[in-house]
N, C-alpha and C positions, 0 to 999 in steps of 0.2 A: 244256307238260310233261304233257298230260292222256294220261293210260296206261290201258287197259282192264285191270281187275280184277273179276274173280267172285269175291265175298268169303263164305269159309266158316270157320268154326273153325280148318280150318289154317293160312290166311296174312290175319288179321286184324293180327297184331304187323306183318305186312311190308308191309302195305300202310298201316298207322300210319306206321310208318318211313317209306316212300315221300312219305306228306304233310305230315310234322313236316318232312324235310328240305329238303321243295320249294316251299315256301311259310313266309311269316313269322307271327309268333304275330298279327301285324294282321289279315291276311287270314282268319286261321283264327279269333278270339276278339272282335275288336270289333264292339258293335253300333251301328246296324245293318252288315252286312257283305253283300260283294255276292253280292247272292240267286243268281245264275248261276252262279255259281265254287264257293257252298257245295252248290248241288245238284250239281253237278258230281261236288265231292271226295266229300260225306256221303250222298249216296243209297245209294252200293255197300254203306255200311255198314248204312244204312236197311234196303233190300232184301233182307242176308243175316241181317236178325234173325228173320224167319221164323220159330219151331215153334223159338226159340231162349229160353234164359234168361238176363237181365239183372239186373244191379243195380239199381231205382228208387229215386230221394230225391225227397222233397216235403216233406207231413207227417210221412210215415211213412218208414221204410227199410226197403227188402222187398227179396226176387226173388220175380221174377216171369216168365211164360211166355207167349212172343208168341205171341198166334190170328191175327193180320190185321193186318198192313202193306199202308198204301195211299200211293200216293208221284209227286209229282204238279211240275212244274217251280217250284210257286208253293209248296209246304207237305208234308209229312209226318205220317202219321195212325196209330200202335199201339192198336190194342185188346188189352188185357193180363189176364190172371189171376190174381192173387195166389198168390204157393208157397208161402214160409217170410219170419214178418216176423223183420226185423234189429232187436231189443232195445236201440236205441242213442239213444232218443228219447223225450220225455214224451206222443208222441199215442199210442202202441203201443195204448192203449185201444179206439183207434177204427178197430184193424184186424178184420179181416173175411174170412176165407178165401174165401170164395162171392161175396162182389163185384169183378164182375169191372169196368172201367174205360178209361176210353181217354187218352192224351196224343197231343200233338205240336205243330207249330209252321211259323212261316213261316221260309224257310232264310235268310232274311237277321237271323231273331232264336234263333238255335241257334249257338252255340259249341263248336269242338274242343279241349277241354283234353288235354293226354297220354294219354289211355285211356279217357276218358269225355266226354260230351257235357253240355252244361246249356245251358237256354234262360234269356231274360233273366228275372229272378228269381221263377221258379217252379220247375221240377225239374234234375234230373241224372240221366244215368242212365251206368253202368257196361255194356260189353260185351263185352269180350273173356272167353274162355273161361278163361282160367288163371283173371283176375281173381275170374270170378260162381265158379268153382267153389273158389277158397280159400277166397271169401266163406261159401258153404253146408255147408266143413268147420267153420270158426269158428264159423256158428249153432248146427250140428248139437252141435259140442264148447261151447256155453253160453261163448265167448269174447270175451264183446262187446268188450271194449276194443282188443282187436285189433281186433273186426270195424269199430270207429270208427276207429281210428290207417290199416285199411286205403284204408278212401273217402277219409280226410281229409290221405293226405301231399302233403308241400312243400305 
């Protein structure tokens, strides 16, 4: 079923759609899960976060702005920048605009949930555009409990 996609801000929804439909939530969220199949589906997505802004969860809840995706058939690597932290958490303290940070993961331990990605129990991160950018209306309007009801439905 594997379909060539160049994944940009405009058909991130349709290429979700493509792999919500064509695959089971097994394939897509259990770990470990098979590392070939998730490079497969989750690089396109990897590869089009480029010079793009994300939702990150960890400690903190941020966006943030990819400098360097490196992406590789065994793992995944963001170096990232801190933008605006999401106010929806008791570490916010130990947020830091100027430190900048790296994530990622081996693809048989990263998960597709509906819109967003999480590795086994360390982060999440948010990527599609409508999402990070209703997100950064809701920081910007001091909305936190939306901006938690938004990372956190179903």
């Amino acid at each position: 079923m594997k379909k060539e996609f160049k994944i940009d801000k405009e058909n991130t929804i349709a290429y979700l759609k493509y792999v919500h439909n064509g695959y089971s939530s097994t394939e897509l969220r259990t770990y470990p899960g098979d590392r070939k199949l998730r490079y497969e589906l989750f690089s396109p997505i990897i590869q089009g976060l480029m010079d793009q802004k994300i939702i990150y969860r960890e400690r903190l809840n941020m966006i943030v702005s990819v400098d360097k995706v490196i992406v590789t058939p065994e793992r995944f690597l963001c170096d990232v920048t801190p933008y605006k932290l999401i106010k929806i958490g008791s570490c916010d303290k130990y947020y830091s605009p100027d430190r900048k940070f790296s994530f990622g993961a081996t693809w048989d331990f990263i998960a597709l949930n509906r819109n967003y990605f999480t590795s086994y129990a360390v982060w999440s991160f948010w990527f599609d555009t409508q999402t990070v950018e209703q997100m950064e209306k809701l920081v910007d309007e001091n909305k936190w409990d939306d901006a938690w009801n938004l990372i956190n439905e179903g």
